[in-house]
N, C-alpha and C positions, 0 to 999 in steps of 0.2 A: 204816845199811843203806838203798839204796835203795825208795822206797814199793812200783814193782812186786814188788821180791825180798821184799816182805811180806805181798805180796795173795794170797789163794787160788787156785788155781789153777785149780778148777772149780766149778762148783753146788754139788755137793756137800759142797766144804770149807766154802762162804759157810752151806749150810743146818746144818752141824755147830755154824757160831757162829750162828746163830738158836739150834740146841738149850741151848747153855749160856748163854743172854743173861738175867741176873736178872730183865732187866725185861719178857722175853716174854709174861706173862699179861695184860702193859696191854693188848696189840692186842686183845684180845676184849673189851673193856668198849670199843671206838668202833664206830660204825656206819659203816665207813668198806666205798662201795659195792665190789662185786666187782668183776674185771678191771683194776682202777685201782689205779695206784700213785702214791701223791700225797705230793709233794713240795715242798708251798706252805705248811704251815704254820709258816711263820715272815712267811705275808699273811694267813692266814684255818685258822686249827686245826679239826682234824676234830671233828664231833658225839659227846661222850661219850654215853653207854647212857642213864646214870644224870641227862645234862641232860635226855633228853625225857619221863622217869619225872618228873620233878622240876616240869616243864615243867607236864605233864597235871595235876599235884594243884594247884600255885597257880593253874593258872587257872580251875580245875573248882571246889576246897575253898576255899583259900584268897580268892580273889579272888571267887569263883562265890558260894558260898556265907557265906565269912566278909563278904565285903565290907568298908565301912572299919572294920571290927572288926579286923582283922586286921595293922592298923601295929600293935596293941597285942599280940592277943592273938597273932600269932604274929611278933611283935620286925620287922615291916618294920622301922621307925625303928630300928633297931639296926644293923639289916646293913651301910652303909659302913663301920663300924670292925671288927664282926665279922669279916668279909673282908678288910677291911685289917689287921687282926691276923695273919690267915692268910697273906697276900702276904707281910706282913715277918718269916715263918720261912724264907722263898725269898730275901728278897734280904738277908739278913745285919744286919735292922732288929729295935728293941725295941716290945712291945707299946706300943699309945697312939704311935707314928711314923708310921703309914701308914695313909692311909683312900681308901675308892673312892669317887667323884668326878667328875663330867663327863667329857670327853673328852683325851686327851692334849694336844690344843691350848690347852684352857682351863684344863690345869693348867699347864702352860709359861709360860703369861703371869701366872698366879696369880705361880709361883716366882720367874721373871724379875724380876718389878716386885719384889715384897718384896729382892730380893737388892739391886737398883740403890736402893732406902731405906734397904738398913743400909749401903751404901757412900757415904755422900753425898760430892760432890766428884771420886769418879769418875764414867768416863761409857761407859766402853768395856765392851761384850761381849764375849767371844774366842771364836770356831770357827773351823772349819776349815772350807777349799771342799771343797765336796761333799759336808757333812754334809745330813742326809736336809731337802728342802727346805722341811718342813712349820716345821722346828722354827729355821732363817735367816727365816721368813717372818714370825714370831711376836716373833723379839728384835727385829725392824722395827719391828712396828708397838706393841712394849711401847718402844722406842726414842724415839718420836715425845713422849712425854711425858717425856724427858731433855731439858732445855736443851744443846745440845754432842752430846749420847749419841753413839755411831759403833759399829758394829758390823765387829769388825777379824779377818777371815781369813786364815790363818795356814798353810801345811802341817803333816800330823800330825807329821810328823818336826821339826819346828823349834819345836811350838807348846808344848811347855817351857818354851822359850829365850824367848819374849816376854810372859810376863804379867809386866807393870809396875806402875809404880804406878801410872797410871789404869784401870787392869783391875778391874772391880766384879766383874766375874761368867767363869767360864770356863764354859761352854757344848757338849755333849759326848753324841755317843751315844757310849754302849760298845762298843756293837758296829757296825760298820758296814753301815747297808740295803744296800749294794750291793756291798763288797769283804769283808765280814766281820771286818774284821782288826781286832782287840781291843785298847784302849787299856789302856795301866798306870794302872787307877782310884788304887791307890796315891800310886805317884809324881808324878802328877797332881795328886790333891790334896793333899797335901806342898808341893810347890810354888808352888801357888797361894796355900796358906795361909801360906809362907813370906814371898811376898808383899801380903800382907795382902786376899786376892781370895777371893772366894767359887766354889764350884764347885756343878754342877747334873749329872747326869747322867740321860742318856734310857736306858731300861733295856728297851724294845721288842723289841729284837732278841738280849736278853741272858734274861731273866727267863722260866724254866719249861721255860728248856734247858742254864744253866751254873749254875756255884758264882755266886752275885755273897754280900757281905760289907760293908753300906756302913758299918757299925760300925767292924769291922774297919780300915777305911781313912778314917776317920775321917769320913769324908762329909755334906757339909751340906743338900741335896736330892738329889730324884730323879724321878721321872717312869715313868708305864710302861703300857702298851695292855692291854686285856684278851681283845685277841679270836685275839693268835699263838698264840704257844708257852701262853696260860694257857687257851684251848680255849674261853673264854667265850663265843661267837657273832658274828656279823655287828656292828660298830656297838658293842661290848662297853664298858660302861663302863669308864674308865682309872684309874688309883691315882698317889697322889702319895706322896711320904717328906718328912717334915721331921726334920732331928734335932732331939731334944728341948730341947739348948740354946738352939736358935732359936726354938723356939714361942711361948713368951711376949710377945717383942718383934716379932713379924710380925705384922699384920695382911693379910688376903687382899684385895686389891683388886675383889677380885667378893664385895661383904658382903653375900650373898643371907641371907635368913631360915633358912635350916638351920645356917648360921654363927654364930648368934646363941647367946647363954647361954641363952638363956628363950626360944626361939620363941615358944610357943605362949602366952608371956605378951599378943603383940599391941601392944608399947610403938612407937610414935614412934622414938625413939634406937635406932643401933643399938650394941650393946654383944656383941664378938666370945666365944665359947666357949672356957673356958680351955686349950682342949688343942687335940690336933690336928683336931676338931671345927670348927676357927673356917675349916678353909680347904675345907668346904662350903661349896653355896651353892645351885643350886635343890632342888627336891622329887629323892628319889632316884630312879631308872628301875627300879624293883623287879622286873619280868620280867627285864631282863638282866642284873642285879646276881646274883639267885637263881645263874642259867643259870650267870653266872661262879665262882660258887662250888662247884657241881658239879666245876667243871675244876682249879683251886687244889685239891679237896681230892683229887685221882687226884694232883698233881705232888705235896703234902705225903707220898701213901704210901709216891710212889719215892724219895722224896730226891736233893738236890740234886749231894752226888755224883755218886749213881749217873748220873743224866742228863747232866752230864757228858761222866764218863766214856767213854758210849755212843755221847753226839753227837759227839764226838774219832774214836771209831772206825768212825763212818757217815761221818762226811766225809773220814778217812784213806783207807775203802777205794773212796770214790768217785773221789775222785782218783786212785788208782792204775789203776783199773779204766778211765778215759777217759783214762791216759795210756798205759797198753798196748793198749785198744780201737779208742780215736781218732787216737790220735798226735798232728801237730801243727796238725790243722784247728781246733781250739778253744785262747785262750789263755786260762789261768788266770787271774784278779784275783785280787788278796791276796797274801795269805802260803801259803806251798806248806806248813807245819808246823800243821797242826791244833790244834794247843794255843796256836797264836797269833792265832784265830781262832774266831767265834763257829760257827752250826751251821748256815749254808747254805754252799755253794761257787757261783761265780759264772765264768760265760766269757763273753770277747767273740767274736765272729764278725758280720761285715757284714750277715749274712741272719741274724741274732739272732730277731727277732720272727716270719719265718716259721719259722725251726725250730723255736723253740717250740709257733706253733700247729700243725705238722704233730707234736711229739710229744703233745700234747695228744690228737687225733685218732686217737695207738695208743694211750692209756691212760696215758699220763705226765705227768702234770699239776704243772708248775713255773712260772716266772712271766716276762716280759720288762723290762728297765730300761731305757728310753735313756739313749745313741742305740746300744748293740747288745749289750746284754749279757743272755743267760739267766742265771736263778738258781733252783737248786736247793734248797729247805730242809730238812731233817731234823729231822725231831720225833721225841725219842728215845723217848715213852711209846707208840708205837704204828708209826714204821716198823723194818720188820725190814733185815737184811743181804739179804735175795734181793731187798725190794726196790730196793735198792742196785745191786744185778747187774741187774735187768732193765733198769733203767731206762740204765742204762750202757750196754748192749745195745742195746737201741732206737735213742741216742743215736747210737751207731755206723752204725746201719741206715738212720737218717731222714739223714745224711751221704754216705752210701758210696751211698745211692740216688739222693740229691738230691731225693729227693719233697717239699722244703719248698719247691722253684722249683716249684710250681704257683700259679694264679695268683691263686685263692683268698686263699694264705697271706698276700700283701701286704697282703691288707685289714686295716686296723688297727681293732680292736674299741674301745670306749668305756674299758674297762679294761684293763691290759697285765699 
């Protein structure tokens, strides 16, 4: 059936699937201001209730008054794997796999490098062009200390078909920053490991809004932000996965002192921490680690189904609703099948960046890609289905008027 012959008809049918939506009671735990309907969290997740409650006491009790009592007496030192313990009920990992960690850049090159030392003899990395450019930028310059190394770009549709034997590492967001369209982590890594290559996956654009399984799918790292879909804050620190058969024989190329067996022993040598502990490395960011926790433990309530589920059918009825609203002024990116695709929807149009900033200006706050694509995100724990409708509406209005050809809009802002 085609997507419009599925879409509601009016307000009122959209606010009927608000009334039966499970996970309607999330919106009221974020602070998420009135008149706006905000469609970016899959660049920056809205303010849980419960982060600024959490907020006020460590910096008031804990940090105010405990002072450095309080790596002790209330477990700082514990919270990367606390939380990493948490992350890996969301992404399909076993306790002791996954610890939070500097930022997703510095875990990327963590991984990278370990990957290209249990491969010695190969030298190639595999992505694909146009994966998100942070994570091309990072196998560069982990690259540089391969004699040979080459980082080889591949399209998604072919990049199966070329991991060879010199392929150390296959390299991969899940979801795509900009087209959404979701890779087969399975089949993937199947294949990679059929050919004797290691896989990595970036879980950014995946993690605290789909099912992910990296057990499941046998997976040898991961990667993943904490400030999207896991609500963590501005700058949120990142999390890394090792599987556990790897741990032993990796050491982290950044052997900072929280990687260490015995920190606090103060030895000369350094001697790595027998678990997934070893791929810390500086002092933890205990304000945003907390903050992130708050948000991991609202995605643990709903469960990863459910969210899912929801974000399948936020993105199903946005698309129908700008293909009978809009017509054919905006083209789709991706895949037009939501189950084949993570939980933003993405369009090109020429004047990309001003329509964005003129829907921003009525209350619709979603984000610009170059060179011209708006992108939508849906966070299934707190957008509803009318916000879906307005925002479709609007979308139609800032078009059909042309109010983004004011002259204002071309100014391009420091961030897009």
């Amino acid at each position: 059936m085609d997507l419009v012959q599925r879409t509601p008809r009016d307000l009122a049918a959209v606010r009927a699937w608000d009334a039966s939506d499970p996970l309607r009671a999330f919106r009221e735990r974020f602070a998420l201001p009135p008149g706006v309907v905000y469609l970016d969290g899959n660049s920056l997740g809205a303010l849980p209730r419960a982060t600024r409650e959490r907020m006020a006491h460590v910096i008031a009790d804990e940090w105010g008054a405990g002072l450095i009592r309080s790596w002790n007496e209330c477990d700082w030192i514990g919270a990367p794997r606390r939380v990493g313990d948490k992350i890996a009920r969301l992404i399909g990992a076993a306790p002791g796999e996954v610890v939070v960690a500097d930022s997703t850049s510095a875990n990327l090159f963590k991984l990278i490098s370990v990957a290209l030392a249990a491969r010695p003899g190969r030298r190639e990395v595999l992505s694909e062009p146009g994966n998100f450019p942070c994570d091309l930028y990072v196998i560069e310059g982990a690259l540089r200390n391969v004699p040979g190394g080459a980082l080889r770009l591949e399209p998604a549709e072919q990049l199966i078909d070329c991991i060879g034997a010199d392929t150390a590492l296959v390299l991969l967001t899940h979801v795509h920053y900009k087209t959404a369209a979701m890779h087969d982590m399975r089949a993937i890594t199947e294949r990679a490991h059929e050919k004797g290559a290691l896989v990595l996956w970036d879980l950014s654009h995946s993690v605290g809004a789909l099912h992910v399984d990296l057990n499941a799918c046998n997976a040898d790292f991961a990667v993943g932000c904490g400030y999207k879909y896991l609500n963590g804050g501005p700058g949120a620190p990142a999390f890394l996965f090792v599987a556990r058969r790897h741990q032993a024989g990796s050491v982290s190329p950044l052997s900072g002192w929280m990687g260490h067996a015995r920190p606090f022993d103060f030895v000369d040598h350094y001697e790595p921490a027998p678990g997934i502990e070893r791929f810390l490395c500086g002092t933890p960011p205990i304000l945003g680690l907390l903050s992130l926790e708050c948000g991991v433990d609202l995605l643990l309530e709903a469960g990863t189904n459910a969210l899912q589920a929801k974000s399948q059918r936020l993105c199903e009825l946005f698309m129908a609703l700008v293909q009978e609203m809009c017509g054919d002024a905006l083209r789709l990116i991706g895949p037009s099948d939501a189950r084949e695709r993570g939980s933003h929807v993405a369009y090109a149009h020429p004047n990309g960046y001003a329509i964005m900033r003129a829907l921003i200006d009525r209350g619709v706050i979603g984000d610009f890609r170059a060179p011209d694509t708006v992108r939508f995100g849906f966070a299934p724990l707190y957008n509803s289905y009318e916000d879906v409708w307005h925002a479709a509406a609007t979308l139609r209005d800032v078009l059909q008027n042309e109010c983004w050809s004011e002259p204002r809009y071309a100014v391009r802002a420091a961030v897009t």
